[in-house]
C-alpha positions as CSV (number, residue, x, y, z in Angstrom):
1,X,46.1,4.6,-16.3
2,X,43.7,5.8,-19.0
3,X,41.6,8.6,-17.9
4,X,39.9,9.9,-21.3
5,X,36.9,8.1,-22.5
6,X,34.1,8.7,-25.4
7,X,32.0,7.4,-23.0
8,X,31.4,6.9,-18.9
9,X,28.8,5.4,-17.5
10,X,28.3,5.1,-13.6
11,X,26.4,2.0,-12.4
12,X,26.6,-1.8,-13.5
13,X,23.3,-2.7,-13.3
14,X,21.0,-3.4,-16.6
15,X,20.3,0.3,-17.4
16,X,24.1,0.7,-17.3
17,X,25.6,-2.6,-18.9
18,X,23.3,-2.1,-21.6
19,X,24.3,1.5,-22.2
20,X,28.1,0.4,-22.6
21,X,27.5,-2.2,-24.6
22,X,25.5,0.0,-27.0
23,X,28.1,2.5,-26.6
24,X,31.0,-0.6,-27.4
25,X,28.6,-1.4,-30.7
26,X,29.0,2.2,-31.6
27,X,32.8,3.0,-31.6
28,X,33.0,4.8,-28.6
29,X,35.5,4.1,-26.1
30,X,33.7,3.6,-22.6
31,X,34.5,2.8,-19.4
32,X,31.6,1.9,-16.6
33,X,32.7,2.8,-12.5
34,X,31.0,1.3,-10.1
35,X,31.2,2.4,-6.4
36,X,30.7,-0.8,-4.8
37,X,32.8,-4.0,-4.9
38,X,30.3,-5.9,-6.6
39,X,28.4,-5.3,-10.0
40,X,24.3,-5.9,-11.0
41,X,23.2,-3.4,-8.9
42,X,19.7,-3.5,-8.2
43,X,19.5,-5.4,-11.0
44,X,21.3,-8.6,-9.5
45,X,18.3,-8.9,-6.5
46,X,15.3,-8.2,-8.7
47,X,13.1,-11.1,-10.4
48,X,14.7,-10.3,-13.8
49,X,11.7,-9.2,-16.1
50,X,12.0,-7.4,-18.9
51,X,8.7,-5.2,-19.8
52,X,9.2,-4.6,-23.4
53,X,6.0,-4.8,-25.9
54,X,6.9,-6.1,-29.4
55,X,10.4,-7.5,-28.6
56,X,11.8,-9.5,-31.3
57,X,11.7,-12.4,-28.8
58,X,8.4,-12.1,-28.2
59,X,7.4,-11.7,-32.2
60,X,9.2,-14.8,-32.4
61,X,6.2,-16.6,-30.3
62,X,3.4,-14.5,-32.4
63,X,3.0,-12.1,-29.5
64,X,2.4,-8.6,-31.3
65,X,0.9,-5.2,-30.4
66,X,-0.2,-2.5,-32.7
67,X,1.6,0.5,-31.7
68,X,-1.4,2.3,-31.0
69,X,-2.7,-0.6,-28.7
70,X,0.6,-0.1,-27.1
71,X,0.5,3.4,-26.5
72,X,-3.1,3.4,-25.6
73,X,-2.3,1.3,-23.0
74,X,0.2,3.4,-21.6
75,X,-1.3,6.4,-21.9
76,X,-4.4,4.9,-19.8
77,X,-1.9,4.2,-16.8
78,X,0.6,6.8,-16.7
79,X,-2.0,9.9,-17.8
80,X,-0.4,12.9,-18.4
81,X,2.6,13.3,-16.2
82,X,5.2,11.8,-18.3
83,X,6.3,13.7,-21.3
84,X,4.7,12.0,-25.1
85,X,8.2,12.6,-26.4
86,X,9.4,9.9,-23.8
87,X,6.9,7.1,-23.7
88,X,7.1,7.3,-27.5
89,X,10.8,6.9,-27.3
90,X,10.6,3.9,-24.8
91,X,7.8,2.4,-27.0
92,X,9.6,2.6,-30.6
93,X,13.2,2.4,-29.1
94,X,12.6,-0.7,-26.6
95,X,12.5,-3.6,-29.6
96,X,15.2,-2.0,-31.3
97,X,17.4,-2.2,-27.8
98,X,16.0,-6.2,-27.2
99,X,16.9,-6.5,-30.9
100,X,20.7,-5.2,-30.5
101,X,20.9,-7.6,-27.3
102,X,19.2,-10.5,-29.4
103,X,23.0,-10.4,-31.6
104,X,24.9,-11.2,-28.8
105,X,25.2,-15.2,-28.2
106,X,25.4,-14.3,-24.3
107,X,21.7,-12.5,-23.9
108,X,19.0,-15.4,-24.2
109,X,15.7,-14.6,-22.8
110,X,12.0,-16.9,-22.6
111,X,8.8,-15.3,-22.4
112,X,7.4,-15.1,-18.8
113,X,4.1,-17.2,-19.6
114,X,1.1,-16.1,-18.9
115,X,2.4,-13.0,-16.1
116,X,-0.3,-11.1,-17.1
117,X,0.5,-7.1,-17.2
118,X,-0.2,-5.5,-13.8
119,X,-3.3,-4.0,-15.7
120,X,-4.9,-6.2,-18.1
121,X,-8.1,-4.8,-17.9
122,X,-7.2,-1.4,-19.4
123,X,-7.3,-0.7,-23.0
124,X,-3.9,-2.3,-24.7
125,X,-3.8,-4.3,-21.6
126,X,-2.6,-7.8,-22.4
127,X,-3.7,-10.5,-19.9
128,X,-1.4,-13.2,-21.3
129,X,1.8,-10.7,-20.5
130,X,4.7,-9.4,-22.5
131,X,7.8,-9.8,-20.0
132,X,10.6,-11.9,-20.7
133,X,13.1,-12.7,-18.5
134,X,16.8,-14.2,-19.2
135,X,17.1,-17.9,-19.7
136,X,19.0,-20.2,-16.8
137,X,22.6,-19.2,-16.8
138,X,25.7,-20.7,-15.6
139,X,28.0,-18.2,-14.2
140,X,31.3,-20.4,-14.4
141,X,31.4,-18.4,-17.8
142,X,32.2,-15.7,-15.8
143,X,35.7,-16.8,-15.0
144,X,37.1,-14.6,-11.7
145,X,34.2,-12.4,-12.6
146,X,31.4,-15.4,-11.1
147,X,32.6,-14.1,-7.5
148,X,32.1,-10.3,-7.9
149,X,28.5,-10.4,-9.2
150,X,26.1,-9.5,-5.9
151,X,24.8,-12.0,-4.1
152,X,21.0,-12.8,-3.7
153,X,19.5,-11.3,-0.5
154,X,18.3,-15.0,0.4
155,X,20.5,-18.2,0.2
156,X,19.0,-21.1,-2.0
157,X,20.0,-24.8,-1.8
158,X,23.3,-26.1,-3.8
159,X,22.1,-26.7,-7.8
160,X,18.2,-25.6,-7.1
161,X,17.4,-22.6,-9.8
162,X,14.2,-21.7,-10.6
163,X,12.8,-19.0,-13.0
164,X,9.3,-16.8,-12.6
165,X,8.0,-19.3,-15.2
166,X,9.1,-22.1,-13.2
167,X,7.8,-20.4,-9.4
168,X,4.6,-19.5,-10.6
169,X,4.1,-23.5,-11.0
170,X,5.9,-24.5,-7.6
171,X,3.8,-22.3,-5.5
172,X,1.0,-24.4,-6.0
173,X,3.1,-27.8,-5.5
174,X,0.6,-29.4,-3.4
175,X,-2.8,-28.2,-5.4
176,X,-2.1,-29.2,-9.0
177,X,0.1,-32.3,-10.7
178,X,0.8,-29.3,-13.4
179,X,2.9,-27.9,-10.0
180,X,3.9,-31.2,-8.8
181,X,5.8,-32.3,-12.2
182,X,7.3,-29.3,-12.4
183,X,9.0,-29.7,-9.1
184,X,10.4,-32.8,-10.1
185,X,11.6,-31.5,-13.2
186,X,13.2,-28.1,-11.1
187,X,14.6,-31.4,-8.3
188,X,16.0,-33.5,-11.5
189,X,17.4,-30.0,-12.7
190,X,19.3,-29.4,-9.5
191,X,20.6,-32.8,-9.0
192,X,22.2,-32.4,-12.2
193,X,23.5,-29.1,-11.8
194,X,25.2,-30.6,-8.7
195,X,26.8,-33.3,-10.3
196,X,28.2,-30.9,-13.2
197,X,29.4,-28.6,-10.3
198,X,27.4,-25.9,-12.6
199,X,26.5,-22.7,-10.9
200,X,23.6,-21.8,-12.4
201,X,22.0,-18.4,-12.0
202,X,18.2,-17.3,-12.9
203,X,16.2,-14.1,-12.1
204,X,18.1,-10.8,-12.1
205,X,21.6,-12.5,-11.1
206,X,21.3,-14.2,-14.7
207,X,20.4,-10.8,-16.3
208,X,23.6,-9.0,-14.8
209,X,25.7,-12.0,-15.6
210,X,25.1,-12.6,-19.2
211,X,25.5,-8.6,-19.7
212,X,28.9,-8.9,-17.9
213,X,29.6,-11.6,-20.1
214,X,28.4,-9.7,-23.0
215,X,30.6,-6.4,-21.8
216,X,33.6,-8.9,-21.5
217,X,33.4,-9.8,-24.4
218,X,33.3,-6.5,-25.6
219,X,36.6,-5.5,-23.6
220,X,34.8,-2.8,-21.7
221,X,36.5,-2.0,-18.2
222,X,34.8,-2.0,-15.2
223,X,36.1,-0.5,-12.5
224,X,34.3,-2.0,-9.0
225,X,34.9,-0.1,-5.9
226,X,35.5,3.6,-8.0
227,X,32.4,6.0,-6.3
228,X,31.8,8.6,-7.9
229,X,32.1,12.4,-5.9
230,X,30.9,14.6,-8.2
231,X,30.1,15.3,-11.8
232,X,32.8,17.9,-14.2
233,X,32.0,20.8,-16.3
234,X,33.1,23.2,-18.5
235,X,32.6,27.4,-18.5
236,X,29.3,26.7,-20.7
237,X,27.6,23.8,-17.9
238,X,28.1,21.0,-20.2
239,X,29.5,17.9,-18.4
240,X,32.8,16.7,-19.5
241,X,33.6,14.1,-17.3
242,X,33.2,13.0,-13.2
243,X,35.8,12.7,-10.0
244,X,36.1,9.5,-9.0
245,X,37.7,8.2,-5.7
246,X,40.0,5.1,-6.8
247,X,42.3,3.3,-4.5
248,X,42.2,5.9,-2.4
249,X,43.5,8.7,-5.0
250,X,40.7,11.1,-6.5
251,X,41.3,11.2,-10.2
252,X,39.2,13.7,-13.0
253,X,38.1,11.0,-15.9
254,X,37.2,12.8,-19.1
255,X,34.0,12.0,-21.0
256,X,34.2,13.1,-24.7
257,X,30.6,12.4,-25.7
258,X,29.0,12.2,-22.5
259,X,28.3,10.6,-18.6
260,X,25.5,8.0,-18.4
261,X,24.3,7.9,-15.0
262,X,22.7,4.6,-14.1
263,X,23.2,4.9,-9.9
264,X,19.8,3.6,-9.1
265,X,17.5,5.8,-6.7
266,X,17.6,6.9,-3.4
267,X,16.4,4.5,-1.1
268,X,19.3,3.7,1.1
269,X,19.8,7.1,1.9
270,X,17.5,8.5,4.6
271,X,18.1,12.1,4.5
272,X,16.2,11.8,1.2
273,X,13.5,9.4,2.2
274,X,12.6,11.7,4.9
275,X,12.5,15.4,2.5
276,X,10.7,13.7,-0.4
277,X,8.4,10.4,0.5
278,X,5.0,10.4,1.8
279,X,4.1,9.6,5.5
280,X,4.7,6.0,6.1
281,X,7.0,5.6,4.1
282,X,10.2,7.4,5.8
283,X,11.0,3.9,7.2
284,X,13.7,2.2,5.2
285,X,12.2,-1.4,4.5
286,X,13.9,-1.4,1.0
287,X,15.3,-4.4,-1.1
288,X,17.2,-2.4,-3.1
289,X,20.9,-2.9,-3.4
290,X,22.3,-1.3,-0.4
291,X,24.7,1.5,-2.0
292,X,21.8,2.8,-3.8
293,X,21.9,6.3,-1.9
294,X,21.4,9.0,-4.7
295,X,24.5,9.6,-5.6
296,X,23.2,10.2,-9.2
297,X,20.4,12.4,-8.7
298,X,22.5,14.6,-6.2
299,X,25.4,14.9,-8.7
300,X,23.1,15.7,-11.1
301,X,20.7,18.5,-8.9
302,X,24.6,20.1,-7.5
303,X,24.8,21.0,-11.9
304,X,21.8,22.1,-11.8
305,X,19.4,19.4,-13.0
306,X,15.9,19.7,-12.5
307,X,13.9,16.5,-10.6
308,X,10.5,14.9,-10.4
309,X,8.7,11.8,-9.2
310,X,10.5,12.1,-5.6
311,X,7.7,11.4,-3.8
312,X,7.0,8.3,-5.1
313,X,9.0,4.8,-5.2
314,X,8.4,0.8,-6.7
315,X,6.5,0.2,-3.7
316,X,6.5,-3.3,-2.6
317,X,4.5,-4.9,0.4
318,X,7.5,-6.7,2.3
319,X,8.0,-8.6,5.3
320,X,11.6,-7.5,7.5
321,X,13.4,-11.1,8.9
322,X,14.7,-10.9,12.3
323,X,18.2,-10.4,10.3
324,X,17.2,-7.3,9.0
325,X,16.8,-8.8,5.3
326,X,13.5,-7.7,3.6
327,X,11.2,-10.1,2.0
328,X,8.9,-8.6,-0.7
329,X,5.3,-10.6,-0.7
330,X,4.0,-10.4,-4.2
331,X,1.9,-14.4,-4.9
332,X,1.4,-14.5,-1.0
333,X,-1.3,-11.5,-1.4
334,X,-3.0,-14.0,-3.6
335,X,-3.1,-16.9,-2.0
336,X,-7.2,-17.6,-0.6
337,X,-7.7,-18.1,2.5
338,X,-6.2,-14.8,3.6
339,X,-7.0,-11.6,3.8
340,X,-4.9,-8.0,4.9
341,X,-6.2,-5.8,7.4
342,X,-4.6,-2.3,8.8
343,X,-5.1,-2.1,12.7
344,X,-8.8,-1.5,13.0
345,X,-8.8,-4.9,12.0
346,X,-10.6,-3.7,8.7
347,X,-9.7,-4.4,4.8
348,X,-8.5,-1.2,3.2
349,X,-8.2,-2.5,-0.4
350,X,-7.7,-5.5,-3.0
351,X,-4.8,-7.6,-1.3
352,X,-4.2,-9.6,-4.5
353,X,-3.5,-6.3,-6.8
354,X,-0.6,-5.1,-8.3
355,X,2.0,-4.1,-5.6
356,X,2.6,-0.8,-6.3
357,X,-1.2,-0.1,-6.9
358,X,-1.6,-1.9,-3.5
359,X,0.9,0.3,-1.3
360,X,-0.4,3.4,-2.7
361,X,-3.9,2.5,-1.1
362,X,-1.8,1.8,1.7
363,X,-0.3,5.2,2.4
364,X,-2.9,7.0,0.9
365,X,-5.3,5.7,3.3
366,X,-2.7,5.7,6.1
367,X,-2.8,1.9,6.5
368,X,0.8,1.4,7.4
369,X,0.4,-0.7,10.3
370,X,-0.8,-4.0,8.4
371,X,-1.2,-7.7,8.8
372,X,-1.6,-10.2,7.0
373,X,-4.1,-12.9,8.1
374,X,-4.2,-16.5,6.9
375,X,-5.3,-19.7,8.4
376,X,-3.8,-23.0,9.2
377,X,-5.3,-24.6,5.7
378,X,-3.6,-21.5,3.8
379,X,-0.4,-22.4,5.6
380,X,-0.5,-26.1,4.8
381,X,-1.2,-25.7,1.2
382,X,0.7,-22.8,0.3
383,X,4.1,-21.1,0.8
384,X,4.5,-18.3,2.7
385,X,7.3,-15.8,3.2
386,X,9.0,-18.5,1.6
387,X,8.4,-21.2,3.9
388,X,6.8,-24.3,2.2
389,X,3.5,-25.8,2.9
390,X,3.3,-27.7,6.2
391,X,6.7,-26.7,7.0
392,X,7.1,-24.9,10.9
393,X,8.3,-20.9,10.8
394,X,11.3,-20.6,12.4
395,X,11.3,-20.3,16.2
396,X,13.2,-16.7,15.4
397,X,10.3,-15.6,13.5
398,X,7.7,-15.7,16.4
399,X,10.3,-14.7,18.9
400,X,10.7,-11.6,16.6
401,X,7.0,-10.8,16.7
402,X,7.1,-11.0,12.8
403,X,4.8,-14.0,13.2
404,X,1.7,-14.5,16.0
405,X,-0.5,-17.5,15.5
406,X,-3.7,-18.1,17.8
407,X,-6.7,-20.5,18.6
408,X,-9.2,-18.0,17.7
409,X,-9.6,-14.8,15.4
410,X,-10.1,-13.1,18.6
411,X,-7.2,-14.4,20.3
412,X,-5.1,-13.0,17.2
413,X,-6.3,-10.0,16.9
414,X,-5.3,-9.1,20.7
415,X,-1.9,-10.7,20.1
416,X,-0.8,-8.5,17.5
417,X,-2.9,-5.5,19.1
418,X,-6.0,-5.2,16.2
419,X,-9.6,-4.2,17.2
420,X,-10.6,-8.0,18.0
421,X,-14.2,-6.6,17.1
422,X,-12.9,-5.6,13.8
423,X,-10.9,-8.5,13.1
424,X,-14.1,-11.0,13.5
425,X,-16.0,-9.0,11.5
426,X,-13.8,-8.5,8.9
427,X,-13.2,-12.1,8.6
428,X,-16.6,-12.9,8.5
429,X,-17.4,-10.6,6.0
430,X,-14.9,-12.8,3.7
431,X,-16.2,-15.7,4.6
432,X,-19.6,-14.3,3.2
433,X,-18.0,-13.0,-0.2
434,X,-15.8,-16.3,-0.4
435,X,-19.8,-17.7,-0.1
436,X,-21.3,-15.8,-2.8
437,X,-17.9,-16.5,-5.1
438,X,-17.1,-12.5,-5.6
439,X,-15.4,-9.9,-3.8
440,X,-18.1,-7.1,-3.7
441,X,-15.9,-4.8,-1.5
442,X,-12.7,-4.3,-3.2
443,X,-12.8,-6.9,-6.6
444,X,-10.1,-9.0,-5.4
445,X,-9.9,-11.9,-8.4
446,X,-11.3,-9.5,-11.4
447,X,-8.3,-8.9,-12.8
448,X,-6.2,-11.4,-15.0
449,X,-3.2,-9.9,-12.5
450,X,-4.9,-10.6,-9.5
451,X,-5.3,-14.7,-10.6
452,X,-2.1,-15.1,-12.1
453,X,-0.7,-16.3,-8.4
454,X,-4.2,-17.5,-7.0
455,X,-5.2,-21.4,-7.1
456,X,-6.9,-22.6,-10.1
457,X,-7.7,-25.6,-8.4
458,X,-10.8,-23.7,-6.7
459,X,-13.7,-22.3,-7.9
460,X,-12.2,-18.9,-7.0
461,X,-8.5,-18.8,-7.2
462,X,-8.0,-16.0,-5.1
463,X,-11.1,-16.3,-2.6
464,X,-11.9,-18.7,0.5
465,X,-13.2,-18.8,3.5
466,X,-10.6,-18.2,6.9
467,X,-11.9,-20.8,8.9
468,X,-9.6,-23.2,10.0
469,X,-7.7,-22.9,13.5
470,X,-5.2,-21.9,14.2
471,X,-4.9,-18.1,12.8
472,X,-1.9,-16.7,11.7
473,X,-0.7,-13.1,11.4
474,X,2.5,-11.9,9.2
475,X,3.9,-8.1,10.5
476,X,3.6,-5.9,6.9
477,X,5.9,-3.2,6.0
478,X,6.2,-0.3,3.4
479,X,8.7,-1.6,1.3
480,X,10.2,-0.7,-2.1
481,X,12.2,-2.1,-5.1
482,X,13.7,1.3,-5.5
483,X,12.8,5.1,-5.3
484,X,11.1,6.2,-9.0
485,X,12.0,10.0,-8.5
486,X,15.3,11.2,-10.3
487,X,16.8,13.7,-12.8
488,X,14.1,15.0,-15.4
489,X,15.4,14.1,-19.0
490,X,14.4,14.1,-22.7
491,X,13.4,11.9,-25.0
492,X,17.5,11.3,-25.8
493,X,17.7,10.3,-21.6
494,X,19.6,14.1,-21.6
495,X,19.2,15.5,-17.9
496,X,17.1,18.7,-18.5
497,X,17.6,21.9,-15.9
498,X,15.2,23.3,-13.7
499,X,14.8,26.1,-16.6
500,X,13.6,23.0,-19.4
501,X,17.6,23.6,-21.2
502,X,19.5,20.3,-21.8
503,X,22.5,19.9,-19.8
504,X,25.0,18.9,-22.6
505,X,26.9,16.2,-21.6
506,X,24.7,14.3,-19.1
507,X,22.4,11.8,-19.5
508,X,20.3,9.6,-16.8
509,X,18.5,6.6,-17.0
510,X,16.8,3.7,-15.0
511,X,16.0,4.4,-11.1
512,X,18.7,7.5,-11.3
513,X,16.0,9.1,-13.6
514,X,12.2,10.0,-12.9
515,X,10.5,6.8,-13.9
516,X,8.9,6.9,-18.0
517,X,6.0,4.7,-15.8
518,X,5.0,7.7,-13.7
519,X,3.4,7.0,-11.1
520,X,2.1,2.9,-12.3
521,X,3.5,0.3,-13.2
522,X,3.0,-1.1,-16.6
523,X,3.8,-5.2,-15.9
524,X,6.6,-7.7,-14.9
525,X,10.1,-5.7,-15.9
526,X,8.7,-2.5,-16.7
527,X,11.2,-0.9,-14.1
528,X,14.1,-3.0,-15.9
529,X,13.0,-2.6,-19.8
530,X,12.8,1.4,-19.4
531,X,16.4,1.4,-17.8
532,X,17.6,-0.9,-20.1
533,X,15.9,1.2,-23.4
534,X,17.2,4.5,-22.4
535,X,20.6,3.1,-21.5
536,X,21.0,2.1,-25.4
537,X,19.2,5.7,-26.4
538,X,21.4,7.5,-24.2
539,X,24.8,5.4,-25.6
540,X,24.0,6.6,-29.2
541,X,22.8,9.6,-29.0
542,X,26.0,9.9,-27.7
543,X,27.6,8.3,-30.3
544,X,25.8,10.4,-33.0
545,X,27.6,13.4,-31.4
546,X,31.0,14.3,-33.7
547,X,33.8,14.6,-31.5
548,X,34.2,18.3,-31.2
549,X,30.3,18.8,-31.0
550,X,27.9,20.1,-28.5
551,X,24.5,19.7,-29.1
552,X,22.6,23.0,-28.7
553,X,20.3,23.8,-25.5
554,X,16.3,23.2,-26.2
555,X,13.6,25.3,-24.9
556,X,12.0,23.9,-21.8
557,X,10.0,20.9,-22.1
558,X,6.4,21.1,-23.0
């Protein structure tokens, strides 16, 4: 068994396929371990977006950005917290990474039309979006390898696939014949996908499976089921390689240029949640891949990396099932009709803004205990939770308690144990703004964000009166798409130490890495784009190494 590499890199989601593949393109000899027995990661149960401004695949559709538009932009959501050396990497190194994947037959992506960035109305904002996500993909391709990519958290009907571009469409199915052809187009789709016997993949499965494909056909190994324990070094500190537990024998694999760690965060490990995330948020009521439990970030702190961002995560309002799976509710905040109150039976912020923006108002207000409110008109025109219109929630739902419906606003509100007072004042506050046609309280339908998921078959997508018996009320929970806090790193994704020097050796990237976004979130991907950009800076800096060198400790950061 081969044991010396150029190259290792630890995690198979995008961050880490794409930093083998541009380690591959470089010469380097590189092998990518993965501790569970499936790869994609995080990756694999995410929507698939790609937040990268002047890609060449958006250039091809005239969609351009001055770089100081771009950076402007940036700069007006992430402030000061994240070093200028790295957001101008991840800005002029991003289209040269979509560029290098644009080669490869097997890495097709479509602009996500219209997803406007999660804020438009900054300066460099772009209301019309910049994500991409990968095109419909059929994972026979895959050979033996179609079975070992993770499943989706929910189950979908044989041959139905359906991209963001396509969803944003369907969940208006019964307001618009825009939504209604393009379900028959999505039904004609499946039924042919069923009579090819294709298996056709879209979202974040299709991301991970044309990168597999791509690292296939680059004859990189992947070894599944190989956890790392713990990160190698020499007298000086550098990292030269990582122990690894594989088929039940620990083995030492070298790393001649360098380990890329692309683990993911910490989110499934709760030791962690509860030292570093804020009150309300200890709960785990992550959709995260369920290995995701630090192992990076801990290898990395045990060699003396320094970390930052650990009190913050993706956040993402989510609903739990009864079978423990979480649900993330990102177009149901926008839906009209609705409205989300914490347990005074009061609003607390926009409910149609960008999730992470939303959650922080959450828990910085201490509104963890939420609901969601809709009435019987919402429920029969759009989905929810992802049952469709006019369709019944499953018995197992209101047995749970994650569902209460009621006669009267009152009624609800004592059902689900909200200041009934509250609760009918509330809604008939937004009744009165739904009225007037504006949101004077918290701005809910100003931004180009906030209308992207609303109806445009109303005067005001996002904003309508809750009057129409009977009331429902969906249990809220703090949930996340990941932790953002990791290793602190350079603009070459090298791991930095607590004193600002560079651990030679070690890179980190994606969710193992404190997040390039700080504490915002740019748009659609703009978790995925960063890990997938300083995955394919990490893999040639590492490549621009000569064998015998060691690159020569910086003074701390700036």
């Amino acid at each position: 068994m081969k044991t010396e590499y150029d190259v290792i890199v630890v995690g198979s989601g995008a961050g880490g396929l794409t930093a083998a593949l541009a380690a591959a393109d470089r010469g380097l000899s590189t092998l990518i371990i993965e501790k569970a027995d499936v790869y994609g990661g995080s990756t694999a149960l995410s929507g698939g977006g790609v937040w990268i401004p002047n890609s060449p695949q958006l250039e091809r559709i005239g969609i351009v950005d001055s770089r100081a538009s771009v950076r402007g932009y940036l700069d007006s959501i992430v402030g000061d917290h994240v070093p200028s050396a790295n957001l101008d990497a991840f800005i002029d190194e991003g289209p040269k990474m979509m560029a290098f994947l644009d080669r490869s037959p097997h890495l097709k992506f479509q602009w996500c039309t219209g997803y406007s960035d999660y804020h438009p109305e900054n300066p460099g904002g772009r209301p019309e979006g910049r994500s991409v996500e990968p095109l419909p993909f059929d994972i026979r391709a895959l050979g033996e390898d179609a079975d070992l990519l993770r499943s989706a958290a929910l189950a979908t009907p044989p041959g139905l696939y359906i991209t963001q571009k396509d969803f944003v469409q369907l969940n208006m199915v019964t307001r618009t014949w825009k939504a209604r052809r393009q379900a028959l187009k999505t039904g004609v789709a499946a039924v042919i996908a069923v009579a090819r016997k294709a298996r056709m993949e879209t979202l974040g499965r299709a991301l991970a499976a044309r990168l597999r494909l791509a690292v296939k056909d680059a004859h990189i190994p992947l070894w599944l089921s190989t956890p790392m324990e713990s990160l190698v070094t020499d007298e000086t500190g550098a990292v030269t390689g990582v122990e690894v537990t594989r088929d039940g024998d620990r083995l030492t694999l070298t790393a001649r240029r360098g380990v890329i760690l692309a683990t993911g965060g910490f989110e499934h490990n709760q030791e962690m949640r509860d030292a570093y995330l804020p009150d309300g948020a200890g709960p785990n009521y992550s959709a995260a891949s369920k290995d995701n439990t630090g192992d990076g970030i801990r290898a990395g702190q045990a060699v003396g990396a320094a970390v930052d961002l650990m009190d913050d995560a993706w956040w993402m309002p989510s609903m739990q099932l009864p079978n423990g799976v979480m649900q993330v509710l990102v177009a149901e905040r926008s839906i009209p009709r609705s409205l989300i109150v914490d347990t005074t039976g009061r609003r607390f912020t926009n409910e149609a803004s960008p999730y992470v923006t939303f959650t922080h108002a959450q828990l910085e207000g201490g509104h963890v205990d939420a609901w969601f409110i809709f009435d019987s008109r919402a429920k029969n025109r759009y989905p929810v939770g992802g049952i469709m219109p006019g369709q019944k929630f499953p018995k197992s739902w209101l047995a749970d308690g994650l569902i209460h419906t009621a006669d009267t606003v009152t009624e609800l509100a004592q059902s689900i144990g909200v200041d009934p007072e509250g609760l009918g004042a509330e809604v008939a506050r937004v009744n009165e703004l739904a009225d007037r046609g504006h949101d004077d309280d918290f701005s809910r339908g100003d931004s180009a964000y906030d209308r992207y998921y609303g109806d445009p078959s109303l005067p005001h997508p996002v904003l309508d009166s809750v009057d129409r018996a009977p009331y429902y009320a969906m249990r809220m929970r703090v949930g996340d798409l990941g932790t953002k806090g990791g290793l602190v790193y350079n603009e070459n994704a090298q791991v930095r130490r607590t004193d600002g020097s560079i651990i030679d050796g070690l890179y980190a990237v994606g969710n193992t890495s404190a997040a390039v976004m700080g504490n915002e979130y740019a748009g659609p991907g703009a978790t995925i784009g960063p890990a997938m950009t300083f995955g394919w800076i990490a893999a040639n800096h590492a490549a621009d190494k000569t064998a015998d060198q060691r690159t020569e400790q910086t003074a701390a950061s700036e």
